[in-house]
N, C-alpha and C positions, 0 to 999 in steps of 0.2 A: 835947632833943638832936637835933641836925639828921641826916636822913638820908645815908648814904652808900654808895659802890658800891664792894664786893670783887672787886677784880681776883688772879687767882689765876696766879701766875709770874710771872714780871720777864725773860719770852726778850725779843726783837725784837717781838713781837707785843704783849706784856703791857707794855713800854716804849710801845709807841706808843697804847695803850688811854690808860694812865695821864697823857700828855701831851694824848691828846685830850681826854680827862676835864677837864684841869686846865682848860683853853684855854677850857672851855666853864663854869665855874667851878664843876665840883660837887667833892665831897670823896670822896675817895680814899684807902682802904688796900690794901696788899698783903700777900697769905700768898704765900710762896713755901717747900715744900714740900725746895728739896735749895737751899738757900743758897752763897752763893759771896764771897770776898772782894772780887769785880767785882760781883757781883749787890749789894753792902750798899756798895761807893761809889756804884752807879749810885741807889740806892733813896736816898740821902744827899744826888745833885746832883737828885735831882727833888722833893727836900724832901719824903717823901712815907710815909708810917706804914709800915714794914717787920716784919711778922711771922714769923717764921721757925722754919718744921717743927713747926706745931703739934701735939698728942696729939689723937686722934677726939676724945676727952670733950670738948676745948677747942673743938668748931667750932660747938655751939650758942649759945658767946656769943662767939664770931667773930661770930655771922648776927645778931645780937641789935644794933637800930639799924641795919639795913644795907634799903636798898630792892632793889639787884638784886647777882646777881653776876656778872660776867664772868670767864671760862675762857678760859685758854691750849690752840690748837692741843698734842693729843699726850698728856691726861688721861687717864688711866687711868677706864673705865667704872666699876671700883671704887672711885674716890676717894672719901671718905667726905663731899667737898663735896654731894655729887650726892642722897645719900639726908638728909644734915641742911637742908638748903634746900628739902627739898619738904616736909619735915618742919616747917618755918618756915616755907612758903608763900613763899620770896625765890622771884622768878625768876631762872634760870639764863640766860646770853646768851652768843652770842660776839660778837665784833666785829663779823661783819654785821649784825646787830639794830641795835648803835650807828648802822651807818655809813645804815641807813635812815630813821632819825630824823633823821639831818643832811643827810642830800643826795640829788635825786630825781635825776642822770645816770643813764644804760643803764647795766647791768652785764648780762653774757652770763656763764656760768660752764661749768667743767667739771671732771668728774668721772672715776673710774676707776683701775682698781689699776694699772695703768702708762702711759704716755704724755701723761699729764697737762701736766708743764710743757713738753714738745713741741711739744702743740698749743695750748695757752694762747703761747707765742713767736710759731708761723705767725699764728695769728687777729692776735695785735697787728701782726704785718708786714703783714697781709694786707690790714688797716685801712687802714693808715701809708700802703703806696702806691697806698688808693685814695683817700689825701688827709683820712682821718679820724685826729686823734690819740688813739691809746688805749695804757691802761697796766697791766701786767702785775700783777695784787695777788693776796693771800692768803695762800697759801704760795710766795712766794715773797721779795726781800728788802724788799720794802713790802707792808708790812700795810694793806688797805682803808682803815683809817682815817686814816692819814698821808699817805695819797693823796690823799685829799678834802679837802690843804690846797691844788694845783697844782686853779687855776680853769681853766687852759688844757685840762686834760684834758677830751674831750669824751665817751668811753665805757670801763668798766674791765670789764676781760677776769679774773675769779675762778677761781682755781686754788683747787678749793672738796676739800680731804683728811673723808673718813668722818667724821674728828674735830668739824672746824666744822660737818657737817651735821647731826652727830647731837645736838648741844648749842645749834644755833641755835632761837632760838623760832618765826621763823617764814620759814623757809628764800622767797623772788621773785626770781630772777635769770632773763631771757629775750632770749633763747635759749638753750640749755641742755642739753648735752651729755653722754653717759654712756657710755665709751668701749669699758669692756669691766670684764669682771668674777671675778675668783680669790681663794682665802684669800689673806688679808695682814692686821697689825696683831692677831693674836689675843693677843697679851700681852698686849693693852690697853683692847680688846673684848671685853664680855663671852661672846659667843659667834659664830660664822660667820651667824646667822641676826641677830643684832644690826647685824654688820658691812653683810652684805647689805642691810636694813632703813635703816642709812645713809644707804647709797649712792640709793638709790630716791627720799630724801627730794630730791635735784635738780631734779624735776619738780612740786616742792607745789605750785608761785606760777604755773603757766603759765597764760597767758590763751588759749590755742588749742591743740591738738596740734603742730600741724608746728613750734611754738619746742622742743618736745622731739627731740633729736638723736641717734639709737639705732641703737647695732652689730647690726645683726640676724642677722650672723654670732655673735654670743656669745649661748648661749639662754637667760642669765640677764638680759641686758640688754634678749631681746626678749622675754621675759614681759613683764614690766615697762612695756614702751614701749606711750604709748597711740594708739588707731587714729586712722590719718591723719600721726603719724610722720615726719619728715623723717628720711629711714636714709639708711645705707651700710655697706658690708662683704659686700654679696648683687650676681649681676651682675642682680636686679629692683629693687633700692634707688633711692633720689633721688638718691643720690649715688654713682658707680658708675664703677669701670674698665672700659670698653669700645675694642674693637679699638684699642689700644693708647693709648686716651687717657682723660684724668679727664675725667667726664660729670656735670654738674649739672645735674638735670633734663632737659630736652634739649638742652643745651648742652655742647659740646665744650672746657674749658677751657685745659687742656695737654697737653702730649704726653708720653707717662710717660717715653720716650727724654729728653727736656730734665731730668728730675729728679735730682739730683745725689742723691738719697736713693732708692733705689728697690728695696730692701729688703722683703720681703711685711710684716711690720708697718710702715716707713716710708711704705706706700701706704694703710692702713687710718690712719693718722695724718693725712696728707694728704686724704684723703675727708673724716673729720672735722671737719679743722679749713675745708677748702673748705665744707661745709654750716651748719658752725658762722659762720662768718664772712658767708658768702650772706645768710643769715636774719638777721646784723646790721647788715645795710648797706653791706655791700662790694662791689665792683665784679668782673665775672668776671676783666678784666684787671689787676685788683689783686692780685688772690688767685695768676694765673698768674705775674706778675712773684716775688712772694712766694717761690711753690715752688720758681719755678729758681733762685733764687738763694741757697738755704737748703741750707747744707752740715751741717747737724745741730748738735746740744749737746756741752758739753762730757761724758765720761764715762759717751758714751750712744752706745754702738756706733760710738765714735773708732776709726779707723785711726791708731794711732801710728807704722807705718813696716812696710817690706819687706825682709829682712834675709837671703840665701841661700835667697830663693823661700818664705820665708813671712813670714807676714801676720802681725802683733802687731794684735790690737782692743780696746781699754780700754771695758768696758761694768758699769764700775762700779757705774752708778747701777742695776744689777739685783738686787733685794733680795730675789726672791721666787723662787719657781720658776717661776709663769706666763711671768716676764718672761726669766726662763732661755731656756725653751722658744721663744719667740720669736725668740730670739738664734740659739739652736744650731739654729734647724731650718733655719739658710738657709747652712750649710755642711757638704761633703761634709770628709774629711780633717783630722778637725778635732780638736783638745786642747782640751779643756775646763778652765779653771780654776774650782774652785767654794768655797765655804767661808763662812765668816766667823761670823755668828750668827743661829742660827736663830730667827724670831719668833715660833716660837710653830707653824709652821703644818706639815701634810702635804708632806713634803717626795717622798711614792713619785710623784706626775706623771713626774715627771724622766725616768721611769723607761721614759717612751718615747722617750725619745732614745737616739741609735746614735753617739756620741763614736766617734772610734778610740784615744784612752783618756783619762784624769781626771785632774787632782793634784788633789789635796782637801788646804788648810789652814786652820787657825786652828781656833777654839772649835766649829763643825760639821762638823769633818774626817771624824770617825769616820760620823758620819749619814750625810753625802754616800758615803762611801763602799762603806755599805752599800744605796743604793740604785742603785751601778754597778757591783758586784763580780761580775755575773751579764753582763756588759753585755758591760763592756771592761776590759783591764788599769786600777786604781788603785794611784796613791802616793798616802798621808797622811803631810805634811810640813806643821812646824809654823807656817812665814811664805810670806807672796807671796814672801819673797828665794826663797826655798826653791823654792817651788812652780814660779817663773819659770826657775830653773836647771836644775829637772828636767824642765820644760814642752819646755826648749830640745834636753836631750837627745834626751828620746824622738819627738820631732816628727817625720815624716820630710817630705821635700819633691817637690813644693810642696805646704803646707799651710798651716792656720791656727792660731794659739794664741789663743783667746778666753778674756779675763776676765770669767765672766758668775757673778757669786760665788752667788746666791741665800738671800743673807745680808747682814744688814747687817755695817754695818763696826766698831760698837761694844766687838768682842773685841779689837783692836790699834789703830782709829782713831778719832778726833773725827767722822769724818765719811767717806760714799761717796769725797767729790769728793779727799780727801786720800789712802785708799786707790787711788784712782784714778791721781794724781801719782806716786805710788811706785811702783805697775805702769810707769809713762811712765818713770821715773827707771831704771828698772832694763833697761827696753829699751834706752834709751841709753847707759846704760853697757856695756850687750852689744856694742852697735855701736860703739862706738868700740874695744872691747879687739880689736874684728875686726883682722886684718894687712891695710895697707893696700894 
């Protein structure tokens, strides 16, 4: 019987595993684990063995004939693939494994519990306009290995989640970046010390210190970091804000007044990805052109309008509390909105924020509110409708109403970025019921 490799989910990632696989003509099956009527046409036009939600007892002769298996980003540490496979001697892989067998372009990566696709976007712009073509992969919506069909690509910028580091077999991306570091993903790791353990594996494959990229303002990220270090976040760093400009080594690149993002996390973003991109081959006037003209992400500290002197900000994509705190510590007068579902982690951090008051809704309403009830006035209200109606009342002006939920979106949404659109949706319908 001929060997074959177990691809495990059928997301975007485990679609493009399976297409690479085929392309290259090895045999292919899939377990996918929560099936879908899209998932079993997709597993149908790729002509290709579809397994679906096997029992534990069934995974020993899932692995039985099987040479490796590859894992979808967002496994749970528990899945019982993980202890029957080593149990069976199969290697575990993710995509990057594959995508190293196939092709020797740069790949730079980066890591971190927030800012990630951030600074994985600056680095590719930062390339672009110093005339290098590079492409955005990992987690994002090309997977490494669908990417490494475009020859024109010259270097791929890895947006590398806990998940693919902790399951890759043998993590060499360089230069390689590690942004900062808080609980996040514990439903799914087995513990804060696994999660952390992760994140660290970013720097297995470096051939020198300085391709390693380290927040040395975060003191988990500067344990970590090994001597000689290409940092930033410190005004002693290689990469550093001084009298009022971004400084790369001793080089003056931009002027922080020209940065259309200039936000104290938007500037620890910006150090980043200027060190990250330096050490790739980018041009300083690349990297300056890059920052000014970078007005952010979608759902990621958006200003969606100004409405009787205050500020509506869609910061959706904040799922955690680190990434809260980051949000709210750079407004006085401020409404916080927070909610949605908690992942699992320590939610009392928050707890140094000074809000001038809270709504708190959806599935962590209660949580949230018990770690500002000592603070500032909270409402627990059960939708963003909700929460935005009474965000508007209590506001006073001029003020801000910030969506920085600290939770995913899973309790009422598909997704951050759709949670996100319904904040925007609900602004706008505020503003137009205004008397004109």
């Amino acid at each position: 019987m001929s060997l074959h490799t177990l691809v495990v989910g059928l997301g975007v990632t485990g679609q493009a595993v399976v297409r690479a696989l085929q392309a290259r003509q090895e045999l292919v099956r899939v377990v996918d684990d929560h099936p879908t009527e899209l998932s079993r046409e997709t597993a149908k036009k790729l002509n290709v063995d579809y397994l679906e939600a096997p029992q534990r007892s069934q995974w020993a002769e899932l692995l039985n004939s099987c040479r490796q298996v590859v894992v979808s980003p967002g496994l749970s540490d528990a899945h019982p693939v993980f202890i029957e496979a080593k149990t069976a001697q199969v290697p575990i892989l993710d995509e990057f494994d594959l995508a190293q067998t196939w092709d020797d372009r740069p790949c730079c990566a980066v890591t971190g519990t927030n800012g990630k696709t951030t600074v994985v976007t600056l680095v590719v712009n930062m390339l672009a306009e110093s005339g290098i073509k590079a492409r955005a992969v990992g987690n994002t919506e090309i997977p490494l290995v669908a990417a490494l069909e475009d020859q024109t690509i010259e270097r791929f910028v890895l947006e590398a989640s806990s998940f693919r580091l902790a399951h890759t077999q043998k993590f060499s991306a360089h230069p390689a970046a590690w942004l900062n570091f808080a609980p996040d993903h514990l439903d799914l790791h087995q513990d804060l010390a696994a999660y952390q353990s992760a994140k660290a594996r970013i720097w297995e494959g470096l051939k020198e210190p300085s391709q390693a990229i380290a927040n040395l303002a975060d003191p988990v990220v500067a344990i970590h970091a090994p001597k000689g270090a290409t940092s930033f976040g410190t005004s002693e760093s290689t990469c550093r804000v001084e009298n009022g400009w971004l400084v790369f080594e001793d080089q003056q690149v931009v002027a922080v007044n020209q940065l259309p993002r200039r936000f104290p996390h938007d500037l620890l973003n910006a150090q980043a990805a200027l060190a990250l991109a330096m050490r790739f081959g980018a041009s300083a006037s690349g990297c300056a052109e890059a920052l000014r003209t970078f007005t952010g992400l979608p759902h990621r500290m958006q200003v969606v309008g100004e409405i009787n002197r205050v500020t509506f900000i869609n910061d959706s994509k904040a799922t955690t509390p680190h990434a809260v705190m980051s949000a709210a510590e750079a407004f006085s007068d401020l409404t916080l909105l927070v909610g949605g579902r908690n992942k699992g982690v320590d939610l009392s951090p928050l707890g140094a924020l000074t809000p001038s008051q809270v709504v708190a809704f959806g599935e962590a309403a209660k949580q949230m509110a018990t770690v500002f009830k000592k603070i500032c006035p909270v409402a627990v209200v059960g939708s963003l409708e909700e929460a935005v109606t009474q965000a508007i009342a209590v506001t006073k002006t001029p003020g801000t109403i910030l969506l920085s939920p600290g939770g995913t979106s899973f309790d009422q949404y598909d997704s951050y970025s759709q949670r996100g659109e319904e904040f925007i949706r609900l602004v706008q319908r505020y503003k137009e019921a205004m008397p004109a």
